[in-house]
C-alpha distance (Angstrom), angle and dihedral (degrees) to the residues before:
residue distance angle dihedral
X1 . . .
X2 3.79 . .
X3 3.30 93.3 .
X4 3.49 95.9 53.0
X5 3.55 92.5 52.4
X6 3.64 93.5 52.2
X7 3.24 107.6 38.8
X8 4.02 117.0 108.2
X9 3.64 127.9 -120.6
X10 4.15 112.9 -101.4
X11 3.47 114.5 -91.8
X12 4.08 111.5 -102.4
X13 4.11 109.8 -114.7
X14 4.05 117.7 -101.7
X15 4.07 92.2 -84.6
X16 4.08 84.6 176.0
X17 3.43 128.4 -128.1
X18 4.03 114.8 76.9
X19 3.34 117.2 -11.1
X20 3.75 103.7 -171.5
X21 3.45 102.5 104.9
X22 3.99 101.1 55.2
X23 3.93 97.0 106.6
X24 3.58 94.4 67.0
X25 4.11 106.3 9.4
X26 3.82 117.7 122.2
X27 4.23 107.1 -122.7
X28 3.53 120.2 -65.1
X29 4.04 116.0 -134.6
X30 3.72 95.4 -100.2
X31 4.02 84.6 57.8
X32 4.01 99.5 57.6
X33 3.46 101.0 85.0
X34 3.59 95.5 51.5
X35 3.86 97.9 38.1
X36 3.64 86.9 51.2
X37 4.17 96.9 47.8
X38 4.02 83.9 45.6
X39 3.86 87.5 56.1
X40 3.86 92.9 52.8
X41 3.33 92.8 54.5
X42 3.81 99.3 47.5
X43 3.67 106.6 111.4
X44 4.07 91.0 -145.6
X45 3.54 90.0 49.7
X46 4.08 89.4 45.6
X47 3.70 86.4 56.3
X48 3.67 94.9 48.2
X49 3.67 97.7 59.8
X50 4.31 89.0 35.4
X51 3.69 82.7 64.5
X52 3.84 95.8 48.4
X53 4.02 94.9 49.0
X54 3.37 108.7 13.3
X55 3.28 105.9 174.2
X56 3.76 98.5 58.3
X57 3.78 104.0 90.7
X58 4.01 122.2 -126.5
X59 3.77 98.0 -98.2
X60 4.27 89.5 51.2
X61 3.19 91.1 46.2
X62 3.68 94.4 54.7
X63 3.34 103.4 45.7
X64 3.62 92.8 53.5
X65 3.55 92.5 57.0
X66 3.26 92.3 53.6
X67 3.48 99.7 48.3
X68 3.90 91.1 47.8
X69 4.70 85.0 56.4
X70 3.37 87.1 59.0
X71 3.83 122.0 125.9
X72 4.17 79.8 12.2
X73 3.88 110.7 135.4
X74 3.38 107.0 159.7
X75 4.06 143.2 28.9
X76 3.91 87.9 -102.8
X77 3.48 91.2 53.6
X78 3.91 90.5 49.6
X79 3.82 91.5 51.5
X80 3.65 91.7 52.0
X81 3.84 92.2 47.4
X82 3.21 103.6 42.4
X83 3.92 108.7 6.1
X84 3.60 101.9 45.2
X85 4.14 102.6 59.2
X86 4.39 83.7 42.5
X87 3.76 86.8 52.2
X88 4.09 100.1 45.1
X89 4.05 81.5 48.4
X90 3.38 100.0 53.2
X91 3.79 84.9 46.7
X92 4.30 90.8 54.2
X93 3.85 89.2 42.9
X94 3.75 104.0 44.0
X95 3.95 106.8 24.1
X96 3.40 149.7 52.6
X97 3.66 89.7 -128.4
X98 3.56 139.8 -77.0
X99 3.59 128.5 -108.9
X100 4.18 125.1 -167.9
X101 4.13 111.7 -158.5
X102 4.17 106.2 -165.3
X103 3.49 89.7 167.1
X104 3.86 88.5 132.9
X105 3.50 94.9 43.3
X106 3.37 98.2 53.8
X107 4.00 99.9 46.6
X108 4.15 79.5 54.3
X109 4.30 95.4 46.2
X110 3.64 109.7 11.4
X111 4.13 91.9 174.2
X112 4.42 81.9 54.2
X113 4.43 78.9 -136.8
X114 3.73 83.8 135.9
X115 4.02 131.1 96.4
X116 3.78 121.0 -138.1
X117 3.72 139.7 -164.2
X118 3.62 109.1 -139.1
X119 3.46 115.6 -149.9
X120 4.04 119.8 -171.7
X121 3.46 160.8 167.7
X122 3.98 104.8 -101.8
X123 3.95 128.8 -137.3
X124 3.48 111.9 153.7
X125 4.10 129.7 41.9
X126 3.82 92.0 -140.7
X127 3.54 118.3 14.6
X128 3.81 103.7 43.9
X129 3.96 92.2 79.3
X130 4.12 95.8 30.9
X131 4.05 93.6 48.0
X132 4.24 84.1 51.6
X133 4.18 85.3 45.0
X134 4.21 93.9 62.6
X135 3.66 95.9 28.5
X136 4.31 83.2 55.8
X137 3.64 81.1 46.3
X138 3.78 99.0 47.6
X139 3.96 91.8 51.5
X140 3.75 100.0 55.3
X141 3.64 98.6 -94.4
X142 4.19 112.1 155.6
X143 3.86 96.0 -132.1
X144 3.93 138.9 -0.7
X145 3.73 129.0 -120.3
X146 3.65 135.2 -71.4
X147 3.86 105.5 -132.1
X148 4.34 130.5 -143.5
X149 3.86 105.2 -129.7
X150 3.92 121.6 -175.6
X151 3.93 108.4 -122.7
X152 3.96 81.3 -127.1
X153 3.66 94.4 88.6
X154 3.92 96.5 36.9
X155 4.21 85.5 80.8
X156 4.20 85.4 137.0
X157 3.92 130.3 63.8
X158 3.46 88.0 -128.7
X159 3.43 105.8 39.2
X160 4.02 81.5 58.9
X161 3.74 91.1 47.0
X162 3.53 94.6 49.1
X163 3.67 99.6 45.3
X164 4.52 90.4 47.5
X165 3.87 79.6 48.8
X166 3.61 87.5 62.1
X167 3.45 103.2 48.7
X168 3.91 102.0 -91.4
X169 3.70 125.6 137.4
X170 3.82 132.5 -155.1
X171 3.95 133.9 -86.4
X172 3.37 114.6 -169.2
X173 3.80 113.3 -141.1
X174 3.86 136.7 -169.5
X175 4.14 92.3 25.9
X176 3.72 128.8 149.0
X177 3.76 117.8 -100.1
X178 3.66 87.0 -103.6
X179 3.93 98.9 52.6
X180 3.87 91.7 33.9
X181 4.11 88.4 63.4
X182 3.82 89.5 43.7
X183 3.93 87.2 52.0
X184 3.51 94.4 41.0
X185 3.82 91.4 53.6
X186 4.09 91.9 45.9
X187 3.97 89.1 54.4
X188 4.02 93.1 41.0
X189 3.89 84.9 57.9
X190 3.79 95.0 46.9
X191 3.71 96.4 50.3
X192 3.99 86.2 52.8
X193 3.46 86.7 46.9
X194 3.95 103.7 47.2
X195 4.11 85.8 42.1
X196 3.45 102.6 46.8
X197 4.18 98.8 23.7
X198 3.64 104.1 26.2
X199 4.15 102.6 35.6
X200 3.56 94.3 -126.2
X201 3.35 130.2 152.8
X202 4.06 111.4 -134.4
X203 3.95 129.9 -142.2
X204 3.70 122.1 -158.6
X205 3.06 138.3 165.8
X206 4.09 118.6 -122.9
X207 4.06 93.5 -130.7
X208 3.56 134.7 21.0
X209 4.03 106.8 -87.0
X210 4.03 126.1 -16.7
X211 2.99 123.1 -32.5
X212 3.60 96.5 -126.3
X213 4.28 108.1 -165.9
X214 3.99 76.9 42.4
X215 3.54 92.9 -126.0
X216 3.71 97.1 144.8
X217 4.03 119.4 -137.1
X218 3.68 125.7 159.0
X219 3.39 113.3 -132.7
X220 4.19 117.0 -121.5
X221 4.12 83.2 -140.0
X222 3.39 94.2 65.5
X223 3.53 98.1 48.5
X224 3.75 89.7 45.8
X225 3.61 89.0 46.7
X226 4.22 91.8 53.1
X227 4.17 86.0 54.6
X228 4.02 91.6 49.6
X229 3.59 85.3 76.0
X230 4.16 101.0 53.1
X231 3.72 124.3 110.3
X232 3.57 112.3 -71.1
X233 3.83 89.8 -125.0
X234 4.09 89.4 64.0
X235 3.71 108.7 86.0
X236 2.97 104.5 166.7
X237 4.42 118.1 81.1
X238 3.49 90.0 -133.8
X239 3.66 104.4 57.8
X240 3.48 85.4 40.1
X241 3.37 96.7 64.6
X242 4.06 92.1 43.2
X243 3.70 93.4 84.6
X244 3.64 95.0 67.1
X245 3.73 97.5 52.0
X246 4.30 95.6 -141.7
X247 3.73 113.3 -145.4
X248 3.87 108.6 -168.4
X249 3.80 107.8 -140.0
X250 3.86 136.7 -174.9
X251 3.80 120.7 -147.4
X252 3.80 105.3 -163.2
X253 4.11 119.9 -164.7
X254 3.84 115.0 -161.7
X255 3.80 80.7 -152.1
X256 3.44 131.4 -2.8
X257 4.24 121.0 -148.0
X258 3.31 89.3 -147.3
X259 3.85 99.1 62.9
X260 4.06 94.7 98.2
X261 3.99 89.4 49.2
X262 3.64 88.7 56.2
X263 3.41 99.7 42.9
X264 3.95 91.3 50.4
X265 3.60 86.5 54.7
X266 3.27 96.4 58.5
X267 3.76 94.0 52.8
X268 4.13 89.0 48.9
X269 3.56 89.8 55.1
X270 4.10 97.0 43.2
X271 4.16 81.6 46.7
X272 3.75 103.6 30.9
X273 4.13 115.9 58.1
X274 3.91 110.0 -142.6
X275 4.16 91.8 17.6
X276 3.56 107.4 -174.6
X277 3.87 121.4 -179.7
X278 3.76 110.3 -122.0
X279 4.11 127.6 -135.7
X280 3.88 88.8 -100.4
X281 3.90 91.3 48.0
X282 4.24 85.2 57.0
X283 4.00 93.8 45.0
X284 3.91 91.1 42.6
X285 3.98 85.2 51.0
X286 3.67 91.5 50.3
X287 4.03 94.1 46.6
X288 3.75 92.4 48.4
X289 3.72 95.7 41.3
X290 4.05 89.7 55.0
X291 3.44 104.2 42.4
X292 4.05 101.5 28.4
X293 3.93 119.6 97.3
X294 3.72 119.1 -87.7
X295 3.72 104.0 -177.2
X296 4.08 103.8 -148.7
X297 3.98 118.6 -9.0
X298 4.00 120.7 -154.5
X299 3.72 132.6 -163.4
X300 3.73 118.4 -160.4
X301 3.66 120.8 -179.4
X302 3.76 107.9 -157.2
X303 4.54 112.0 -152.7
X304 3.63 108.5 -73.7
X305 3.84 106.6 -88.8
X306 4.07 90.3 -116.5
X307 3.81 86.5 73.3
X308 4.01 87.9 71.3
X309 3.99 104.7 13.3
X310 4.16 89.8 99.3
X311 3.88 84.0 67.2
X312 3.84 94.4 64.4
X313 3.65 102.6 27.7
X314 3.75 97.0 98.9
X315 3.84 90.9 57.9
X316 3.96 116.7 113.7
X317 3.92 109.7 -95.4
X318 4.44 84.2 -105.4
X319 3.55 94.6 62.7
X320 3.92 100.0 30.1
X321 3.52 96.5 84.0
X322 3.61 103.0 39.1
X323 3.67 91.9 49.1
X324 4.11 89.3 47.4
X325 3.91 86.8 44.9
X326 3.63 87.3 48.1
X327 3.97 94.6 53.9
X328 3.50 96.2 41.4
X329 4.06 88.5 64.4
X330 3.57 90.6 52.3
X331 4.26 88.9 56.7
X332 3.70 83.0 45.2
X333 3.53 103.8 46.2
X334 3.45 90.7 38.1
X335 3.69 92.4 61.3
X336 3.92 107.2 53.5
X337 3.44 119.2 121.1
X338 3.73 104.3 -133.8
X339 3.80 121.8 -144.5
X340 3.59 133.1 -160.2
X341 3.83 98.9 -99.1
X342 3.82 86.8 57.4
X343 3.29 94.3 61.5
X344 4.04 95.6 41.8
X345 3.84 91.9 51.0
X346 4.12 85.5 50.5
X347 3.71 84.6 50.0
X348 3.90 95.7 54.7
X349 3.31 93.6 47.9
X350 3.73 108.6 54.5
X351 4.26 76.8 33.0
X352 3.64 91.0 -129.0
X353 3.97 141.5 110.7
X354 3.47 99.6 -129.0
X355 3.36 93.7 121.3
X356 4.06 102.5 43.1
X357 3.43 96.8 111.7
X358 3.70 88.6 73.3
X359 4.09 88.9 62.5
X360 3.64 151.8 41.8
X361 3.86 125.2 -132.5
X362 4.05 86.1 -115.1
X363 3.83 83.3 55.8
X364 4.16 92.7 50.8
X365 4.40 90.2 42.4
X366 3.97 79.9 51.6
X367 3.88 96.8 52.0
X368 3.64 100.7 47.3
X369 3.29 93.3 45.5
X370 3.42 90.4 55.7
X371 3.76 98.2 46.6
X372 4.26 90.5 45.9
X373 4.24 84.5 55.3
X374 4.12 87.5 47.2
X375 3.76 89.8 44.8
X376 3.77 95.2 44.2
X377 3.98 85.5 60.5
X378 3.72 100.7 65.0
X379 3.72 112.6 92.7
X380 3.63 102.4 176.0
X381 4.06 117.3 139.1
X382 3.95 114.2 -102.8
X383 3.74 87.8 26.3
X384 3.82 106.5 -157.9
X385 3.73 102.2 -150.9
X386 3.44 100.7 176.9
X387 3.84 92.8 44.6
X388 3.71 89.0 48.4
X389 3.83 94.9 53.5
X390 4.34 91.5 51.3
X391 3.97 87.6 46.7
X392 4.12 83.6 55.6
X393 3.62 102.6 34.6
X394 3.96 86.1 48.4
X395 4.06 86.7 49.3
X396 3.59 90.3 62.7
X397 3.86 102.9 32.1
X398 4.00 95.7 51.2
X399 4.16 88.7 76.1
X400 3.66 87.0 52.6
X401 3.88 97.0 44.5
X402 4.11 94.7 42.4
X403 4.56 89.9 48.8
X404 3.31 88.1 49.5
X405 4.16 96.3 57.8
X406 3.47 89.4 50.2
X407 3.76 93.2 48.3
X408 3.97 91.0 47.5
């Protein structure tokens, strides 16, 4: 087992042309094949599909596989193979439907020729990128995104190989400041260079990890980080930043599985000094996160941030990024779809109605039903029920409280 956890992924071969980016690039076509043979023989990954159809034996299961990646060249072509019909399934099963408004994009780009960097707020480990990826798909976009994941959840060879397979590319965590800047320059320059070389759309999210309360903020490193990778010519952050052409966009979860996770992490870290999430805590996030119930999911895709970008560009470099940060939560905020349970848990908290109008009484029986099922899973010892139940309420409520400052 521990060598199959440690144990690195095979180098790719010399494919020519620049190989800078091969630390933390997704696969390259000539890499498929071999990436996907690799996978098949993982004995993890063997396990993993045993346990979803056991009663097809190795060999069956293999050759169907294979015979399923045929004519598949590239990782776009293995995320709509393979990816795609998983995605739209977990959609049926575990929503109430997703919807993707590009309103904004389209009044920008009406012939969609363009790349973007999508930059926002961030719910769900998994889904967040791959629900944007078919909805793309579903409204005539050419290609999908390529997607930032921390090298924290990649603790498996396959679950690496899978995830470079489908077009994701590294984030290094836990690095000294010195390695984290010489990371943070390596991915700048790929995200230029998969934008502006590649033609693919980007997907980041605007702070490292969740946000867990769900009160959105984009972080200035980020955006700081995305200029790093600009042509040395551009000096100034703005046209640095052109390149990439940043939509701001707001993924909005009626509910989100993951609520009572996050809320018992905040009581282990209030409780616990030096509370660190474990590997199993990550995967456990990612399994509820994917196969929990969402309610309704919205996409809203905010104008790309080169429509406005002229009007901050003579800033000083120490105020260019707050102030773009700062603008880029308004889009965001801006842009949630707000549900009835976000206004009930606002309602709680500030112990009012002021908000009733935006819900029924069948709505307000549904939420705290829901919340005293999500409660009722945390087993943690000390359990803070009270405490748990603000973290929640607050979880839903923040949306509420952050649209309705931009509104003012």
């Amino acid at each position: 087992m521990e060598e199959m956890i440690h144990r690195s992924d095979p180098q790719p071969p010399n494919l020519g042309g620049s190989r800078e980016f091969d630390e933390i690039r997704p696969y390259e076509p000539e890499e498929m094949k071999q990436a996907f043979n690799d996978l098949l023989n993982d004995r993890q990954f063997q396990l993993i599909l045993k346990g979803f159809v056991p009663w097809l034996p190795k060999s069956l299961r293999n050759g169907l596989l294979k015979l399923a990646f045929t004519g598949v060249k590239t990782p776009l072509d293995f995320q709509l193979r393979f990816m795609k019909p998983i995605v739209w399934y977990i959609i049926r099963k575990h929503t109430d439907g997703c919807t993707f408004d590009d309103r904004d994009l389209k009044g920008v780009d009406p012939q969609k020729t363009g790349r973007y960097t999508f930059v926002s707020n961030h719910r769900d480990i998994v889904l967040d990128s791959a629900f944007l990826d078919v909805m793309l798909v579903a409204n005539g976009y050419p290609t999908t995104v390529e997607i930032g994941i921390g090298d924290n959840l990649l603790i498996y060879p396959w679950i690496k190989r899978l995830v470079r397979m489908n077009k994701a590319f590294t984030v290094r965590r836990g690095l000294s400041p010195k390695e984290m800047l010489r990371s943070s320059q390596l991915m700048s320059r790929y995200i230029h260079y998969a934008v502006t070389q590649k033609q693919e759309n980007i997907w980041i999210a605007q702070r490292e990890g969740r946000a867990k309360d769900s009160n959105d903020r984009t972080q200035d490193s980020v955006l700081k980080m995305l200029a790093m990778g600009a042509p040395d010519e551009l000096k100034n952050p703005a046209d640095r930043l052109r390149e990439l052409n940043i939509v701001p966009l707001t993924i909005s979860y009626e509910f989100d599985p993951c609520d009572y996770l996050k809320a018992q992490e905040f009581q282990e870290k209030r409780d616990i000094p030096g509370f660190k999430k474990s590997r199993q805590d990550d995967l456990d996030n990612m399994k509820t996160g994917i196969f929990g119930y969402k309610g309704r999911v919205m996409y809203h895709c905010a104008a790309p941030v080169n429509t406005w970008i002229d009007e901050l560009a003579e800033l000083p470099k120490t105020e260019f990024f707050t102030a773009l940060a700062q603008r880029m939560d308004k889009d965001i905020h801006r842009g949630y779809q707000l549900f009835p349970c976000n206004y009930i848990a606002l309602d709680e908290l500030e112990g009012s109605a002021a908000h009733a109008t935006h819900y029924t009484a069948d709505d307000k029986t549904r939420f705290e039903t829901y919340l005293a099922g999500q409660l009722a899973k945390i087993s943690i010892p000390n359990k803070d029920e009270a405490f748990l139940r603000d973290c929640m309420l607050k979880m839903y409520a923040n949306p509420a409280v952050n649209q309705m400052k931009v509104k003012k």
